[in-house]
Backbone as CSV, one residue per row, in Angstrom:
resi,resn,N_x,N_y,N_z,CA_x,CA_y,CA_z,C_x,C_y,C_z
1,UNK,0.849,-1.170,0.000,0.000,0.000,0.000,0.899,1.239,0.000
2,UNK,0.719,2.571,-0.594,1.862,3.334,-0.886,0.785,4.789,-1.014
3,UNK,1.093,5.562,0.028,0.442,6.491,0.567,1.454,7.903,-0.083
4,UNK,0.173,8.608,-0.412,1.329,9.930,-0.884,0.918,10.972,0.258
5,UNK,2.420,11.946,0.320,1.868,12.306,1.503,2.884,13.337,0.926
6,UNK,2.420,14.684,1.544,3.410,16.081,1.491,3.608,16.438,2.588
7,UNK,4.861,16.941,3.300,4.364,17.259,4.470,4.149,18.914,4.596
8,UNK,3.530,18.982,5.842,2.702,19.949,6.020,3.654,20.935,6.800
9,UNK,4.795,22.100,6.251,5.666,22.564,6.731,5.308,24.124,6.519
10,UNK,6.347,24.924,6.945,6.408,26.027,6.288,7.627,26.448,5.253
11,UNK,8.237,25.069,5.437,9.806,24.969,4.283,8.990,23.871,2.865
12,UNK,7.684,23.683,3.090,7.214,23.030,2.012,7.118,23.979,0.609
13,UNK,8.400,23.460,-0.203,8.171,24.615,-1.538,6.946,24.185,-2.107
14,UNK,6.394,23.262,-2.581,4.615,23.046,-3.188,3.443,24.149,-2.656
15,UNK,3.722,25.238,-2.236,2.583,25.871,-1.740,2.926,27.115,-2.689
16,UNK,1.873,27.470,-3.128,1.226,28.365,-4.255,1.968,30.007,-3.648
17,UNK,3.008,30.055,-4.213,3.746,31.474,-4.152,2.129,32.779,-4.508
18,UNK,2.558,33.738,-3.723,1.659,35.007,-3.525,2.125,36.109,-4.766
19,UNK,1.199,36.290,-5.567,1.472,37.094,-6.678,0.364,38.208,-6.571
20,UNK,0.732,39.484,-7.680,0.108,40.695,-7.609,-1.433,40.253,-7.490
21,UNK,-1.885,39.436,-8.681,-3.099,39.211,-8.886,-3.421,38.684,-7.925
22,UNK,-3.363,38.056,-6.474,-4.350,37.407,-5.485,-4.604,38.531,-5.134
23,UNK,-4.624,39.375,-4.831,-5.680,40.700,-4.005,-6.645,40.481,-5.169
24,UNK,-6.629,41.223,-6.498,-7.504,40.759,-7.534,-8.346,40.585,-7.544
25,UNK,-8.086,38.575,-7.101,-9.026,37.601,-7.486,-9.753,37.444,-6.297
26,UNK,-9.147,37.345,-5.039,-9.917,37.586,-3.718,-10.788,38.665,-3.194
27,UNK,-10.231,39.468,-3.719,-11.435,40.788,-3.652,-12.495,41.196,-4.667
28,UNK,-12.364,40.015,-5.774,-13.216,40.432,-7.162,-14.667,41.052,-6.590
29,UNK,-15.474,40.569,-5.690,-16.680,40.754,-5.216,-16.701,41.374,-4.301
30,UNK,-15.572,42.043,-3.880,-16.265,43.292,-2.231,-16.577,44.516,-2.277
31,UNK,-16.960,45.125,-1.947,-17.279,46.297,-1.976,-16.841,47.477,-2.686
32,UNK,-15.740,47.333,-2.260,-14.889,48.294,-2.986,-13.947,47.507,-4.108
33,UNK,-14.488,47.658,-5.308,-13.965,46.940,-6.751,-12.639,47.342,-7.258
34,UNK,-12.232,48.665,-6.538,-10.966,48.763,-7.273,-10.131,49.214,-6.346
35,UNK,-10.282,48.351,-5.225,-9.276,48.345,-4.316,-8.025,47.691,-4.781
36,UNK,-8.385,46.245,-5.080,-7.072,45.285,-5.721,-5.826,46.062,-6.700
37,UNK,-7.127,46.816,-7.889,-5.882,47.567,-8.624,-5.147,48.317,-8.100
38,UNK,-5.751,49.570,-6.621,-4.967,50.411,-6.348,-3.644,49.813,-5.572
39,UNK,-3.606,48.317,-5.019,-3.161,47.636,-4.324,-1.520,47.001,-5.409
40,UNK,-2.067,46.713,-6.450,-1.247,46.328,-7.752,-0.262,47.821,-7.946
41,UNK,-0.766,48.812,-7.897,-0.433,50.224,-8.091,0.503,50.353,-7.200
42,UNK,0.340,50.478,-6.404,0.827,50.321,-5.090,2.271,49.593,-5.081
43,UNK,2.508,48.168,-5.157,3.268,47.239,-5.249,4.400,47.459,-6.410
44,UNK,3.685,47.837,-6.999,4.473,48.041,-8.823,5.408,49.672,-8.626
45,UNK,4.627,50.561,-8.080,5.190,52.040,-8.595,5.650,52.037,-7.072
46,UNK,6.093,51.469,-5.741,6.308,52.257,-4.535,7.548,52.877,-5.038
47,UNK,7.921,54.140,-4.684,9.498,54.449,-5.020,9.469,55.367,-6.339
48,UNK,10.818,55.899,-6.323,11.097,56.315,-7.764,12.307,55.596,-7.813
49,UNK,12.559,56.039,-9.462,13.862,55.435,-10.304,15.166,56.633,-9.686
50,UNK,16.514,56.162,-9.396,17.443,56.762,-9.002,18.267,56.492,-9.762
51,UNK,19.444,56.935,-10.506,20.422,56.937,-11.074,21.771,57.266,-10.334
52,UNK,22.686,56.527,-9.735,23.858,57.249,-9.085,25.244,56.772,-10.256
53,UNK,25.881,57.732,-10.394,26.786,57.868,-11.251,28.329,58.572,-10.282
54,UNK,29.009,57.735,-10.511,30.689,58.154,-9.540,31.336,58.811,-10.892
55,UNK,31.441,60.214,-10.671,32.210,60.852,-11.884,33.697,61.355,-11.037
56,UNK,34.337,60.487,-10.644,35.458,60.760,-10.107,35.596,61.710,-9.066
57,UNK,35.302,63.379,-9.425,35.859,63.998,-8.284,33.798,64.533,-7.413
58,UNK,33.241,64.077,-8.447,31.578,64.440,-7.849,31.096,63.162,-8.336
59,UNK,29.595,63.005,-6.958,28.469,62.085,-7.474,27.361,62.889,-8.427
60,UNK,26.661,62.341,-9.292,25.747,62.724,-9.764,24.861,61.544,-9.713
61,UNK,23.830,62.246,-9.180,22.213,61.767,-9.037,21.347,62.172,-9.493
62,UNK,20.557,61.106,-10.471,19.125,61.930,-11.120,18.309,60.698,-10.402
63,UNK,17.119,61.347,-10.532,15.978,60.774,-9.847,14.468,61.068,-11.030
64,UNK,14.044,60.302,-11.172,12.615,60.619,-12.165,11.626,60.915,-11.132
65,UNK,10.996,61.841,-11.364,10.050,62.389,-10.439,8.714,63.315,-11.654
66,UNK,8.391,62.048,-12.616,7.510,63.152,-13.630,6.108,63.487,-12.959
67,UNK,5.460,64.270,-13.176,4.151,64.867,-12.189,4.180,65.652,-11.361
68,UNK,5.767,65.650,-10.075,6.173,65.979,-9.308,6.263,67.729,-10.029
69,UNK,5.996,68.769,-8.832,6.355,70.549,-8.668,7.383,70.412,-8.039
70,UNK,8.188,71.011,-8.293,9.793,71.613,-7.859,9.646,71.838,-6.966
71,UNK,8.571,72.955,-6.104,7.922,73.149,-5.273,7.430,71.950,-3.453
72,UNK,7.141,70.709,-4.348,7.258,69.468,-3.300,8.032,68.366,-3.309
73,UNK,9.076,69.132,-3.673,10.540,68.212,-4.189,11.218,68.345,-2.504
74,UNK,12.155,67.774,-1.775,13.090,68.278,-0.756,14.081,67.085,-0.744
75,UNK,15.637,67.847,-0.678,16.706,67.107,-0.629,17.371,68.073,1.096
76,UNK,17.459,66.639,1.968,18.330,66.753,2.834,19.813,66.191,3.237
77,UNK,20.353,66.424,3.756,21.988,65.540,4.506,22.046,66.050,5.897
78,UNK,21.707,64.497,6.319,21.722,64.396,7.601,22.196,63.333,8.174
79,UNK,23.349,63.057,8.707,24.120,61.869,9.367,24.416,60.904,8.326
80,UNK,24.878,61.793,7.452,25.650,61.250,5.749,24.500,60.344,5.059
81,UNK,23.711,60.575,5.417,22.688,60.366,4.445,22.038,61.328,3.469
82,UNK,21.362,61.468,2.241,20.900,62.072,1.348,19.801,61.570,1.013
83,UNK,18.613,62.207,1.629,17.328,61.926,1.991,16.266,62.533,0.403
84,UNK,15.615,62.218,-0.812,15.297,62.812,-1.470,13.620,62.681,-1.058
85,UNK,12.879,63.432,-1.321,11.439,63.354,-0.643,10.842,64.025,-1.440
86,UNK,9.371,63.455,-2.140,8.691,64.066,-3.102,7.427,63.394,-2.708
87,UNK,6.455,64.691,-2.783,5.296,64.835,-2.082,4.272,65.093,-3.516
88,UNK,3.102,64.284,-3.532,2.309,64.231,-4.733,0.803,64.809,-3.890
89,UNK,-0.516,65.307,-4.865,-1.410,65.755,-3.827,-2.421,65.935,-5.168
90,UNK,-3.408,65.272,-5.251,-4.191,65.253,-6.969,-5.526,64.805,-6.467
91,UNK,-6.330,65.828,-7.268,-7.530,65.556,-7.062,-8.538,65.783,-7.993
92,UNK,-9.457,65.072,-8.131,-10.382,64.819,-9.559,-11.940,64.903,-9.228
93,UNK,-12.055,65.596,-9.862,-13.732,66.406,-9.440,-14.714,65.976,-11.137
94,UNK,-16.153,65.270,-11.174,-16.421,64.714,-12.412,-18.090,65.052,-11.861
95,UNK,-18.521,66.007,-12.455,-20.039,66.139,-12.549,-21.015,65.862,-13.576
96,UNK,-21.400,64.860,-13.562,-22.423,64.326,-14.582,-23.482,64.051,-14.191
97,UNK,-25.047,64.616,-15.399,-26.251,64.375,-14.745,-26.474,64.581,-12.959
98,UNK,-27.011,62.831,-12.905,-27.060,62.513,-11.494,-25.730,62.321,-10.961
99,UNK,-24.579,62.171,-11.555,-23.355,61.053,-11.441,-22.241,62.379,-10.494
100,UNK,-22.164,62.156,-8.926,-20.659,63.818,-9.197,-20.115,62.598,-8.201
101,UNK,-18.707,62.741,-8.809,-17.251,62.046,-8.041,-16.326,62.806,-7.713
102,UNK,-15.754,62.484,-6.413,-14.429,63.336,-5.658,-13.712,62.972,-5.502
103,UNK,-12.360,62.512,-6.080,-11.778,61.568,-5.320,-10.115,62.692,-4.965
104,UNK,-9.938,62.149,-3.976,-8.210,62.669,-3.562,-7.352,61.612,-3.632
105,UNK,-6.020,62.212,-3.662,-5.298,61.003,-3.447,-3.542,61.913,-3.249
106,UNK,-3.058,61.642,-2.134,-2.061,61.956,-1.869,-1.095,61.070,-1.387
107,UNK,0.687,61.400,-1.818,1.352,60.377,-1.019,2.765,60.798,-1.040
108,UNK,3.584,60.478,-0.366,4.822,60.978,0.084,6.032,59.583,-0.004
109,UNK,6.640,60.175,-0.848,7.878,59.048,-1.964,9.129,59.302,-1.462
110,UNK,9.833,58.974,-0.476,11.631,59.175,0.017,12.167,57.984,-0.393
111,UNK,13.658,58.639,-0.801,14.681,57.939,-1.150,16.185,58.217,-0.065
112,UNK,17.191,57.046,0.062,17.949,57.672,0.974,18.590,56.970,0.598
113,UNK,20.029,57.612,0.768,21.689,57.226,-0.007,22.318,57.606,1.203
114,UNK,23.538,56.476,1.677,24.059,56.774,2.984,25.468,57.014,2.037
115,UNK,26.417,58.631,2.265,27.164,59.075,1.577,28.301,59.401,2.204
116,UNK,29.005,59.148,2.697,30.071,59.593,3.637,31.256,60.349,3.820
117,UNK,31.500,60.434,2.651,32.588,61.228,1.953,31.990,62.393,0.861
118,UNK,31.601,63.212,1.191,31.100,64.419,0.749,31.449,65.621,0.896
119,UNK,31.501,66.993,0.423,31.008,68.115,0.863,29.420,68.599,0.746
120,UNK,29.397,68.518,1.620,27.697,69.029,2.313,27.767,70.440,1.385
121,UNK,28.159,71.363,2.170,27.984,72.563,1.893,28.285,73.178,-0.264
122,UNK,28.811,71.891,-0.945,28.560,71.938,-2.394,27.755,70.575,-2.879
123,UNK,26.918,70.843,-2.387,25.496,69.875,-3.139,25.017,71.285,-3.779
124,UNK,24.576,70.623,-5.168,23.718,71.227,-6.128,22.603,70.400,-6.716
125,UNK,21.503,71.479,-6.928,20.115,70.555,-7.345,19.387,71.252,-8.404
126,UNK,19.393,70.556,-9.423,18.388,71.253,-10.483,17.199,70.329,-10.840
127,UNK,15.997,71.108,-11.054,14.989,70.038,-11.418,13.988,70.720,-12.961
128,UNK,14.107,70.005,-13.915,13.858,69.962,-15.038,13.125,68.608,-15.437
129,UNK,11.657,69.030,-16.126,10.919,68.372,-17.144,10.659,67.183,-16.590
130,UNK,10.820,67.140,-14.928,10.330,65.578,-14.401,11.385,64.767,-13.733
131,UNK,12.782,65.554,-14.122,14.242,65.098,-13.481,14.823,65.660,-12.965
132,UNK,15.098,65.333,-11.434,15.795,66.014,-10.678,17.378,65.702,-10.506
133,UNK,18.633,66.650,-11.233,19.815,66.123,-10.817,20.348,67.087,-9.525
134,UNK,21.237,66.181,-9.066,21.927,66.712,-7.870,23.482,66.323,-7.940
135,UNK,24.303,67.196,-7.646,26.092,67.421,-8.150,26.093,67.123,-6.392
136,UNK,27.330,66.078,-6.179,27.501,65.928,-4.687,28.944,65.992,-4.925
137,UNK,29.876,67.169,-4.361,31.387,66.829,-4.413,31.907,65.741,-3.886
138,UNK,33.136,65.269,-3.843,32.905,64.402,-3.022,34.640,65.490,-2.212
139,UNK,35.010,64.926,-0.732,35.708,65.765,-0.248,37.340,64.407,-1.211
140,UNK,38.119,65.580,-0.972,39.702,65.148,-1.609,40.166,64.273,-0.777
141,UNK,40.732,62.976,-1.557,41.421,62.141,-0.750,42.454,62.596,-0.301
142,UNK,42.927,62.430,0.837,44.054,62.802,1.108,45.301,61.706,1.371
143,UNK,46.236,62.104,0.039,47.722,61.448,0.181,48.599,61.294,1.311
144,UNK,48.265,62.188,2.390,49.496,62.526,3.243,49.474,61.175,3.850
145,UNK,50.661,60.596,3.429,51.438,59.338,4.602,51.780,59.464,5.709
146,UNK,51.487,59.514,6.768,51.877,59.885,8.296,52.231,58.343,8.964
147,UNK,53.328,58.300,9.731,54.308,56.843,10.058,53.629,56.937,11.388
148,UNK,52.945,56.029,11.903,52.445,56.090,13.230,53.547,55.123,14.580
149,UNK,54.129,55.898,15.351,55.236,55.232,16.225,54.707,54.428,16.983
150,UNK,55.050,53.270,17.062,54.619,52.443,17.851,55.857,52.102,19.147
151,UNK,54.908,51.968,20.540,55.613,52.075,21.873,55.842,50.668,22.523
């Protein structure tokens, strides 16, 4: 007699990996119908795209930020980190017949680069057409050989 049996673990690889579409398909019928997509939305876009580039004596960083106002853009350095933070805030107003919809939707996008070798005080930031670059010096290595005496 020859019994099949799986066992019942949490190291059992046979169990159905979690993909975008189960919110989807589990929520097809609740209440709120387009929760799942905003959920997919969600999963797919958290974040922006960063570009870091070592140009020898400076970093350069672009960041895609299209939609984004210059205005709710903010770059900090704080405990050698380089904090980029972009703040979105959109709202859609639709009056038809019987039909009027409001919807808001706001959300707040940081990025952070731990940088250690910098000059703070020559960071530069320009933001153009949806791209924000930023010039980070970096501080001069220093050659000096110093012979440390040992006692």
């Amino acid at each position: 007699m020859v019994f099949k049996l799986v066992p019942n673990n949490k190291k059992n690889n046979m169990t159905r990996k979690q993909d975008i579409f189960d919110d989807f398909f589990d929520n097809f019928f609740s209440d709120d119908f387009l929760a799942p997509l905003r959920n997919i939305e969600t999963k797919m876009t958290s974040g922006f795209r960063v570009d870091v580039l070592d140009n020898g004596d400076h970093y350069l960083i672009e960041a895609d930020l299209p939609g984004f106002e210059k205005e709710k853009v903010k770059i900090e350095y704080e405990n050698k980190y380089l904090t980029i933070t972009a703040r979105k805030e959109e709202s859609t107003e639709i009056n038809q017949e019987n039909y009027i919809r409001k919807e808001r939707q706001s959300g707040e996008y940081k990025r952070s680069f731990y940088i250690d070798n910098i000059i703070p005080e020559d960071i530069e930031a320009k933001f153009k057409n949806g791209v924000l670059k930023i010039i980070v010096s970096k501080e001069p290595v220093s050659k000096d050989i110093k012979e440390i005496e040992i006692e």
